[in-house]
KOLPA-659773 format. One record per residue: x, y, z of N, C-alpha, C in turn. Coordinates in steps of 0.02 Angstrom, whole numbers, plus 50000, padded with zeros to 5 digits. Example, Ala and Ser with C-alpha at 12.3 -4.5 7.8 and 13.67 -1.06 7.14 Angstrom:
BEGIN
506604971650390506154977550390506604983550390/506424988850354506844994750357506455000250394/
//
This chain:
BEGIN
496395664958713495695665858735495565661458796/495215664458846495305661758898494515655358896/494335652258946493955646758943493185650858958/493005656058984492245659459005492385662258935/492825664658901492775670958836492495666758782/492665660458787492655653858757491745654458721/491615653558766490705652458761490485657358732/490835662458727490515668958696490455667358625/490835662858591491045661558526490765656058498/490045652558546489725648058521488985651258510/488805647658457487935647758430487505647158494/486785648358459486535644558491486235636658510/486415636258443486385628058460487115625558482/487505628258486488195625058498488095625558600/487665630158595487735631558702486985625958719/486595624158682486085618858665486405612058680/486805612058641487145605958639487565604058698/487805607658727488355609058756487975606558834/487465610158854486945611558915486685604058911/486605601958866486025595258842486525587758873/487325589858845487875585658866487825585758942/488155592458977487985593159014487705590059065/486995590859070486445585959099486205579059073/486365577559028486565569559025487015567059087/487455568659067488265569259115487965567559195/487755571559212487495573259261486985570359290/486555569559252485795562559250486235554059282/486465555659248487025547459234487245547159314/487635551759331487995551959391487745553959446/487155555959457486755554759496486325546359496/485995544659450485795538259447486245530359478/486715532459483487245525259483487795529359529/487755535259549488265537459614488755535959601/489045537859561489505535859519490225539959562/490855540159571491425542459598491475549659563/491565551759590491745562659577492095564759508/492805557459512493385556259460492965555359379/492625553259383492275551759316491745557559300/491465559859367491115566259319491305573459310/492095573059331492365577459333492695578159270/492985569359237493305569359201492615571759124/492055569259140491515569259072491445576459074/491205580059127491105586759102491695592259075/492335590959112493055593859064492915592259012/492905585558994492905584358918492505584858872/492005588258901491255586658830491245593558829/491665598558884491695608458875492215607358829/492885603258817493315604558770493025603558700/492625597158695492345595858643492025600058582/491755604758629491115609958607491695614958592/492215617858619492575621258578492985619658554/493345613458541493775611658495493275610558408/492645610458407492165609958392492065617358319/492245621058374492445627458339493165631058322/493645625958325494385628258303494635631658362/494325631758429494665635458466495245632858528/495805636058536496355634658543496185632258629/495685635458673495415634158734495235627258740/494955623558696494785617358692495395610458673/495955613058666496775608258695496775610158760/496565616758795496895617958860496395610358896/495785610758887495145608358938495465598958907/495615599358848495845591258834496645589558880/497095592258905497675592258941497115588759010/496895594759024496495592159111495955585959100/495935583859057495305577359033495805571859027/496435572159005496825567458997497005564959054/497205573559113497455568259180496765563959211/496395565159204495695565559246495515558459211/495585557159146495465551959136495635545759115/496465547959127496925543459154496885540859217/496855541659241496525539859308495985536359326/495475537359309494815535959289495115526459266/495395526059196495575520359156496225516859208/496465520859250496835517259289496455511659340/496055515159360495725512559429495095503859384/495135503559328494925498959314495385494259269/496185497859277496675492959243496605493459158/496375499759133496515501659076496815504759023/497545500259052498005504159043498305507858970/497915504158919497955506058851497575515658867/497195515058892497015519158881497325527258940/497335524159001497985525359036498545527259006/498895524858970499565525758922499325531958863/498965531658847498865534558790498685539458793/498315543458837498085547258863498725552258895/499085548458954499635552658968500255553258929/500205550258887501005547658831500805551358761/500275551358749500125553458685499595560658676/499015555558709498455561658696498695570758722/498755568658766499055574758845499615579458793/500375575858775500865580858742500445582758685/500265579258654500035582058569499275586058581/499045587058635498545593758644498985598158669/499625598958700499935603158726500505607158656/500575600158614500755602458535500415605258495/499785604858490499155608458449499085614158469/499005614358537498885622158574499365627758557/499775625258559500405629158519500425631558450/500015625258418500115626658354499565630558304/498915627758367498435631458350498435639058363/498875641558405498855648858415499145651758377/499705648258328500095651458285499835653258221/499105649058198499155648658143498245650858153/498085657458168497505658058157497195660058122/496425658258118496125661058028496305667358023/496095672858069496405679558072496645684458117/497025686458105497465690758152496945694558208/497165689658284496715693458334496345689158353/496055683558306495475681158321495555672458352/495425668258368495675665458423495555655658377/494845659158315494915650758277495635649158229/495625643558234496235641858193496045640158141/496655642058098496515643058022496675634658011/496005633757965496025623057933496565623257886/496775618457875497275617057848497235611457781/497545607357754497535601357709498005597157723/497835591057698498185585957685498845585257622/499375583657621499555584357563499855574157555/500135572457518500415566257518500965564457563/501475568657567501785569057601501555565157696/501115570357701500785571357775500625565357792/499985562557725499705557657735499995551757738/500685550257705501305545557718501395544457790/501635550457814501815552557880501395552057928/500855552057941500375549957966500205542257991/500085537357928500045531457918500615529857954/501215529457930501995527057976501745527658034/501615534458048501775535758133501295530358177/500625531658158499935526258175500365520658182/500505518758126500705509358134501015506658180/501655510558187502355511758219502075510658289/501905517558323501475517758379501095513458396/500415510558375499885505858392500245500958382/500805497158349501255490858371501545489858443/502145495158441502085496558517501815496958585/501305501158567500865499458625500495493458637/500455489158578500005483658567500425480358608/500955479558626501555472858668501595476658733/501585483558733501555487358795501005483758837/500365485358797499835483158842499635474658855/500015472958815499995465058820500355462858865/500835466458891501395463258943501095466659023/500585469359038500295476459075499625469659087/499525465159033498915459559045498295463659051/498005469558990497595475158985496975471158961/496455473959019495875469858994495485472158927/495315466758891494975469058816495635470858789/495925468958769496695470858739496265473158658/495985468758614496035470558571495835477058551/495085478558590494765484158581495395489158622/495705488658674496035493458692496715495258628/496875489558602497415492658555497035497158475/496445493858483496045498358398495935505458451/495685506258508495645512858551496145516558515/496945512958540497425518458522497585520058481/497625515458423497455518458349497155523758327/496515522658351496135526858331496215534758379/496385534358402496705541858473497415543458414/497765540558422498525541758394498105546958310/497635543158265497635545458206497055552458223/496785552658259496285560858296497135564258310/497225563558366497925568358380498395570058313/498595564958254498845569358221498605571458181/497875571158172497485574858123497455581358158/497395582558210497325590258268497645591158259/498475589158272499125595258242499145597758177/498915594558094499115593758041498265598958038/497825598058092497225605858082496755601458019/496715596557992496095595957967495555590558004/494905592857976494305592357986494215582058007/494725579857995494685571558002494685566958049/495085574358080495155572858187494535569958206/493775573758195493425572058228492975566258187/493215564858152493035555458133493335550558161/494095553758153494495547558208494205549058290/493925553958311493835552258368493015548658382/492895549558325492015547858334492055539558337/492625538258270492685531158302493075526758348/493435533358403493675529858446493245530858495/492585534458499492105534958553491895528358565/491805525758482491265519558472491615513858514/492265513558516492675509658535492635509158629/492395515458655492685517258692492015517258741/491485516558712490805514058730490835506558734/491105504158689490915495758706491455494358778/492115498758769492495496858823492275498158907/491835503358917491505505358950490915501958979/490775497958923489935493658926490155488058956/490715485458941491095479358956491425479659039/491505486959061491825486259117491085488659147/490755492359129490055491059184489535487159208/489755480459157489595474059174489585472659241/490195473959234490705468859322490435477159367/490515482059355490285488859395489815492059379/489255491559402488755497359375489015507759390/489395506859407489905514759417490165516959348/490445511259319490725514759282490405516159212/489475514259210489085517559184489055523759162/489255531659186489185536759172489755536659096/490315532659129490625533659071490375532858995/490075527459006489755524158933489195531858890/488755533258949488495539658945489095544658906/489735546658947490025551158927490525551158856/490255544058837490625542458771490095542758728/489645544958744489065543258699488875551058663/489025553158709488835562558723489525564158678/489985560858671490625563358642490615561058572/490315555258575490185555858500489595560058444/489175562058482488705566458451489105572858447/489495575358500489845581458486490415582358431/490815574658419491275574058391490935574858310/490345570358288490245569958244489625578058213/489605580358264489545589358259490175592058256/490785590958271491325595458262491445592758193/491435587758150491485584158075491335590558047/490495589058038490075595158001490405603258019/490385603358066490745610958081491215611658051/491855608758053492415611058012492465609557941/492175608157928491745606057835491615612457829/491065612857854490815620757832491385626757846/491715626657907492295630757914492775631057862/493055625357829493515624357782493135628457725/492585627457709492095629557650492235638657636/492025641857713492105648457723493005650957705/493515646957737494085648857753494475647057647/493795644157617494095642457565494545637157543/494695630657599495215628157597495135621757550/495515619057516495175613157478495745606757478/495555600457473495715594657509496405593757440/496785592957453497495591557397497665583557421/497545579657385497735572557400498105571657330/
//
């Protein structure tokens, strides 16, 4: 499904929401003249939001182009945790979901992806991988001299456990990302201290967490319809 067919497949409060982000976005970056790179990178990402929102496979494509966009963005203020993670992690494992989300849809033809469960197994597998990873990068970014290290290493934690909740398709992704928004606002607040520019961002983490914690409720109720039930 392509990215205009996309919108056809939202509510009306979902194109509400969406419009409302939007012009936040936009309010922000006009007010503080903020660089092109950052509102280029908020509005990619708050259109993926709104359809990843709804299981749709279009919304990995719009998170690939948010990753370069806002890698970049975290470059130009030496953030490199988030820099790294973004092109090392976030970027392949939306390019892994996209894949995987097309394979496995609620129904033949139709473009949402079918939710999935947790089993023990997974959830083993999961935990390892998190730990494993956010160690690593924790000495990565320590040797890189990454400002806010700590908050930048709970960032990647919290990114690493959204991404493999998106491949594994349940509804938990968008908690881990709600609380890596939270994370990702103070990191933002902290660098617009020293820059009033990089204000919109804080805006565009803010807008991502209201969407994120609307994509929660959405796939709750999706799982509800699709029948799916939580096996721990």
């Amino acid at each position: 499904m392509g990215i205009i067919s996309s919108f056809k497949k939202l509510t009306k409060f979902e194109l509400n929401l969406w419009m409302i982000s939007i012009l936040s976005i936009l309010l922000s970056f006009i007010a503080t003249q903020s660089n092109i790179l950052i509102l280029a990178s908020s509005l990619v990402g708050v259109t993926g939001l709104i359809f990843l929102a709804k299981g749709l496979p279009s919304g990995q494509i719009l998170t690939i182009i948010f990753g370069v966009l806002y890698a970049l963005v975290s470059y130009q203020y030496r953030y490199y945790g988030e820099m790294i993670t973004y092109l090392g992690m976030t970027l392949p494992s939306a390019i892994v979901t996209f894949i995987i989300w097309i394979k496995h849809p609620y129904e033949e033809g139709e473009p949402e992806v079918r939710v999935s469960r947790l089993t023990k197994k997974s959830i083993y597998l999961i935990i390892i991988i998190s730990i494993i990873l956010t160690i690593l990068f924790y000495f990565i970014l320590r040797s890189l001299e990454t400002p806010n290290l700590f908050f930048s290493t709970i960032s990647i934690y919290t990114s690493i456990l959204a991404s493999l909740f998106m491949i594994f398709r349940v509804p938990y992704y968008a908690i881990a990302y709600a609380a890596n928004d939270i994370i990702l606002i103070i990191l933002w607040i902290l660098a617009s201290i020293s820059n009033i520019n990089y204000f919109p961002m804080v805006v565009c983490f803010i807008i991502f967490l209201i969407n994120d914690l609307y994509a929660f409720r959405n796939w709750s109720l999706v799982k509800k319809v699709q029948n799916i039930n939580d096996v721990i």
